[in-house]
C-alpha positions in Angstrom: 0.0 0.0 0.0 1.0 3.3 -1.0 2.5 5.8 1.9 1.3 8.7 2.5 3.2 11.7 2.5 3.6 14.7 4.2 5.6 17.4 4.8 6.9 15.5 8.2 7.7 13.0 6.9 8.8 13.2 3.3 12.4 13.5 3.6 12.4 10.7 5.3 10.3 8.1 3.4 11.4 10.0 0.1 15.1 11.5 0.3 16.5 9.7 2.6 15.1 6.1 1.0 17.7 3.5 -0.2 15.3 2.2 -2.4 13.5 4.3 -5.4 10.5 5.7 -4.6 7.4 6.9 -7.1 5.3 9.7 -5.8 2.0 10.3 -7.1 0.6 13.7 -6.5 -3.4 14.1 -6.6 -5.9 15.4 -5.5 -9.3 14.2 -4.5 -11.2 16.6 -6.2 -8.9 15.1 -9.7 -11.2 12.4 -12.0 -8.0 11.9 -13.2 -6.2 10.9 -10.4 -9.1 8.7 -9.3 -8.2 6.9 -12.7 -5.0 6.3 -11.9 -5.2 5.0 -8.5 -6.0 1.4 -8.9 -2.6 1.3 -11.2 -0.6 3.3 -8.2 -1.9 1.0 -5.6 -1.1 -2.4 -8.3 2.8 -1.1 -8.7 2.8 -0.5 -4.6 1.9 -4.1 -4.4 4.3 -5.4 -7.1 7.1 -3.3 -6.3 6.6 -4.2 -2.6 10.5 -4.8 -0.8 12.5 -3.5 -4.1 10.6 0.0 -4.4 8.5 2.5 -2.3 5.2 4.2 -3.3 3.8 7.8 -2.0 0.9 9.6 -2.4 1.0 13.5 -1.8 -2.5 14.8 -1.4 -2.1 18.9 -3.4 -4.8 20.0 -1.4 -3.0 18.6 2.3 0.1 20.0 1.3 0.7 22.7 -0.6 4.2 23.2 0.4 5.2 20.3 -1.3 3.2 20.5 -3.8 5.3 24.4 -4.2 8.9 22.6 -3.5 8.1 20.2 -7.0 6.4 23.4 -8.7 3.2 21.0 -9.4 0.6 22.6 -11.6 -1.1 19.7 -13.0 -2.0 16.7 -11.1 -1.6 13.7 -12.2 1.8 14.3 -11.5 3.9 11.0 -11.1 7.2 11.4 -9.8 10.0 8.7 -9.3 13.1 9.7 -6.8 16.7 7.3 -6.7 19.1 8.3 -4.4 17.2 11.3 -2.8 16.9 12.7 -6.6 14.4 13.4 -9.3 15.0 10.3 -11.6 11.9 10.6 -14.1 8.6 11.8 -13.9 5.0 12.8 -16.6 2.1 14.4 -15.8 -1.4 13.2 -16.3 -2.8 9.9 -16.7 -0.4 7.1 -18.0 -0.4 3.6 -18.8 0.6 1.5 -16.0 3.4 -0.1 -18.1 5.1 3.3 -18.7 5.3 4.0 -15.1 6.8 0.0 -14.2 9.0 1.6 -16.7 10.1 4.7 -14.8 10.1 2.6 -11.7 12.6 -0.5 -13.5 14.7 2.6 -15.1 15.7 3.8 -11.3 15.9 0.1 -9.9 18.5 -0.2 -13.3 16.4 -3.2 -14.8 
């Protein structure tokens, strides 16, 4: 299951993870990011022990949602080593982001 993130604990759970971690920034407001969901919470389960999973509610945390200048949600995020590795904005097939994920794993 996906994390969820806050400004308490992001550096943490995010920067400070030796293991790649995708970050999925919605809203609940977003039809969008109610699409997507079931995908995020499939890859949590899959990449469970290799990789980490986050969800940053916009709304809940603005001042992360400022730090990653996010103006459009869907936005999907993957961090490796305490760094941006890849991200894309709006709704995605779920292969693309196993993708991003395997890309910061090096797979």
């Amino acid at each position: 299951m996906a994390v969820k993130l806050t400004k308490n604990n992001f550096k943490e759970e995010v920067i400070n993870s030796s293991v790649p971690v995708l970050v999925d920034f919605w809203a609940s407001w977003c039809g969008p990011c109610k699409m997507i969901a079931p995908i995020i919470d499939e890859i949590s389960a899959e990449f469970e022990g290799r990789a980490k999973v986050g969800k940053v509610n916009v709304d809940e945390e603005k001042e992360l949602a400022g730090v990653f200048q996010i103006m459009s949600i869907p936005t999907i995020i993957v961090f490796k080593d305490g760094r941006i590795s890849d991200s894309t904005v709006g709704i995605k097939p779920k292969a693309q982001l196993v993708s991003m994920l395997e890309k910061a794993l090096g797979n």
